[in-house]
C-alpha positions, 0 to 999 in steps of 0.5 A, spaced: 809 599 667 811 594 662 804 592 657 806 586 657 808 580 662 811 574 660 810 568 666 815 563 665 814 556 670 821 553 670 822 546 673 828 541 672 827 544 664 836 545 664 836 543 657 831 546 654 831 553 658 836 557 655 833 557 648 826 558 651 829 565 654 832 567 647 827 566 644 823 572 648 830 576 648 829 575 640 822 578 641 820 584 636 815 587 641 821 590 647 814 592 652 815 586 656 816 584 664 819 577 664 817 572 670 821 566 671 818 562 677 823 557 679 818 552 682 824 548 686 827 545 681 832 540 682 837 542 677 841 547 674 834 551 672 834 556 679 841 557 677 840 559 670 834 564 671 838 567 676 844 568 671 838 571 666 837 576 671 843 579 672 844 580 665 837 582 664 833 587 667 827 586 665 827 580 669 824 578 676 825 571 679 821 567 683 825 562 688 819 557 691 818 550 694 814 546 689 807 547 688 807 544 681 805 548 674 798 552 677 802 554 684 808 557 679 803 560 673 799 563 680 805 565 684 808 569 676 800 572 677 802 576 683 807 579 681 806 581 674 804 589 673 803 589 666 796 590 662 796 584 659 799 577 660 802 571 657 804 564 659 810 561 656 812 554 658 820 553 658 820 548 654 818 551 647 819 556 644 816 563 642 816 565 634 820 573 634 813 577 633 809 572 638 808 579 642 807 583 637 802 580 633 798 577 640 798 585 643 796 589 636 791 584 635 788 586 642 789 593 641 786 593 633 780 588 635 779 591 642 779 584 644 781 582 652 784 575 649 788 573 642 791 566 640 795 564 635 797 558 632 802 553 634 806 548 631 809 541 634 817 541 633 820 535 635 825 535 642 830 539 639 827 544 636 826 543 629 819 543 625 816 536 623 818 533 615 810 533 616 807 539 619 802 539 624 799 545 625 793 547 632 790 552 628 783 556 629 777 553 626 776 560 623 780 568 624 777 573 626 774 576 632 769 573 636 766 574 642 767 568 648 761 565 648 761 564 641 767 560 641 766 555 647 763 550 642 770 549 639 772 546 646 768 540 643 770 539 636 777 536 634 780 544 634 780 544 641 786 544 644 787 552 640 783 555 645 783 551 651 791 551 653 794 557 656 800 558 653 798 561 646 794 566 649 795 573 650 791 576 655 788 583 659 789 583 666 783 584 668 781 576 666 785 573 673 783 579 677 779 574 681 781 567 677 787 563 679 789 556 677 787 550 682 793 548 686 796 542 686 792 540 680 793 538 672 789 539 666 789 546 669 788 549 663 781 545 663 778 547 669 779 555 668 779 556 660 771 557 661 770 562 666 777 566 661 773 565 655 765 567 659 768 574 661 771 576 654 766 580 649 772 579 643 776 575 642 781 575 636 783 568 634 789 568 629 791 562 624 799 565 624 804 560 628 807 565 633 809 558 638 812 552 637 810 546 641 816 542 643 815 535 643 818 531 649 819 525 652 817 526 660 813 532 660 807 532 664 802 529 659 806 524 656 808 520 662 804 513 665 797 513 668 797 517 675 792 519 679 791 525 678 789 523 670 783 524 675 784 531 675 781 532 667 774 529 669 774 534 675 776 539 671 770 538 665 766 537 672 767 544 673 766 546 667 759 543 666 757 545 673 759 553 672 756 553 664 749 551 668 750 556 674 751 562 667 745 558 664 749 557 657 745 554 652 741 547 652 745 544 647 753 547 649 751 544 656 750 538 653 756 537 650 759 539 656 755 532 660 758 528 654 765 530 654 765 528 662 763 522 661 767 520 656 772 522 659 771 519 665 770 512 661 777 513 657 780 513 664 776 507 667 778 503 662 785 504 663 784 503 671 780 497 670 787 492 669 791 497 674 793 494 681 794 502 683 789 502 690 791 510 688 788 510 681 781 506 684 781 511 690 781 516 685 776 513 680 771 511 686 771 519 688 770 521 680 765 515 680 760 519 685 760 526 682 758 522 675 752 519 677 749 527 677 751 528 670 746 526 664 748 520 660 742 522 654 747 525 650 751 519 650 750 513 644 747 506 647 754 502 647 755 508 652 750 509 656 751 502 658 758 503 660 756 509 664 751 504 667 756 499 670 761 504 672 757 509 676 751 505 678 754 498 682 760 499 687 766 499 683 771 494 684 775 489 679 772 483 683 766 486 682 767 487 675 770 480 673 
């Protein structure tokens, strides 16, 4: 039984994809089972991962019709044996002691997750002149519950994303990403971080993120932009069902307002009957969520965009 198993999405990622694969071969930590979940890719990928494989016996893959990002990390999720699991996006590109920081770090600390730190890299791979850096408000370990105030401060991003994590097996026994969704990471780093009792946060870069033209969260306002508001939904239903504290529920109110409000805002010039169906069903779940957190010039807002039936004639 491998310790660690490394779950890779792969869809039309042809150009990006061999130098993500050697990155993990150039790994120092050897333990590892490698997961390619070709999410029916239309492009050279299936091919490139079935060629991996054959060289590479530590590598199973998956061939499945496309059930977008959350379907493939699920399907890599079913097959995966090790007692620890790591997400990689076949875009970047992970640093040679990627797993064996994040994997001691678990055995040192006892933590159930580790995270390390990730620099943004430009599209062909290469560090910014300027470095910009997603690190930890602070190193050390800690326990999850503690760490769910970062979600709302400018580090964010550090402990909510998937893919510069290590975690125990135990963590996704019974938890899945929703299907069909975006901003999936949203919608289950909470119910992660409530399970574990360490969790060991590192400020050494062991990812690079790669930015690309054409990646998921860089494309135009669709529909499923929506998904974040019922991801943060989600997240502020299930701290009031744990009964966290007043204070990080609050928080978690604010944060699906202004959401909410940011993508009301870019929907309200848009022709998208889609995009205002979408707006209309988050508008009805918003109107259960507390505004007192928000500013007075907000609450207005929230007013007008919960209270009256929305539509562009309405609000002209």
């Amino acid at each position: 039984m491998p310790a660690v198993s490394v779950i890779l999405p792969v869809y039309n990622v042809a150009p990006w994809l061999p130098p993500c694969l050697e990155s993990i071969a150039a790994q120092t930590f050897r333990d590892y089972q490698l997961i390619l979940v070709d999410d029916g890719s239309t492009d050279e990928s299936g091919a490139l991962c079935d060629a991996w494989a054959a060289r590479d016996p530590q590598c199973l893959v998956i061939h499945q019709k496309n059930k977008g990002l959350s379907g493939a990390r699920n399907a890599g999720l079913e097959k995966a044996v090790g007692e620890y699991i790591a997400f990689v996006d076949t875009d970047d590109l992970i640093l040679p002691r990627y797993l064996e920081q994040l994997y001691n770090a678990c055995l040192t600390t006892g933590a159930k997750m580790s995270i390390c730190a990730v620099e943004d890299v430009s599209e062909d791979g290469i560090p910014l002149s300027q470095p910009v850096l997603t690190s930890p408000i602070q190193a050390g370990v800690f326990s999850g519950k503690e760490l769910l105030e970062t979600f709302y401060t400018p580090q964010s991003t550090y402990y909510t994303v998937a893919w510069n994590k290590l975690y125990h097996r135990s963590l996704w026994e019974d938890l899945r990403y929703p299907l069909g969704k975006i901003h999936e990471d949203d919608a289950v780093a909470h119910r992660l971080f409530l399970e574990c009792d360490r969790v060991a946060c590192l400020d050494q870069v062991l990812y690079y993120y790669r930015l690309r033209q054409g990646s998921i969260c860089r494309t135009q306002l669709k529909p499923s932009a929506f998904d974040s508001v019922e991801a943060l939904l989600d997240r502020y239903g299930y701290f009031m069902s744990r009964q966290v504290a007043p204070s990080l529920q609050a928080q978690a109110a604010v944060a699906c307002w202004r959401r909410y409000l940011q993508l009301c805002s870019q929907v309200a010039d848009q022709p998208s009957p889609a995009l205002w169906a979408r707006l209309e069903d988050c508008r009805k779940a918003m109107k259960e969520i507390p505004t007192s957190g928000l500013s007075l010039r907000e609450k207005a807002t929230a007013l007008r965009w919960s209270r009256f039936p929305v539509s562009k004639k309405e609000l002209s």
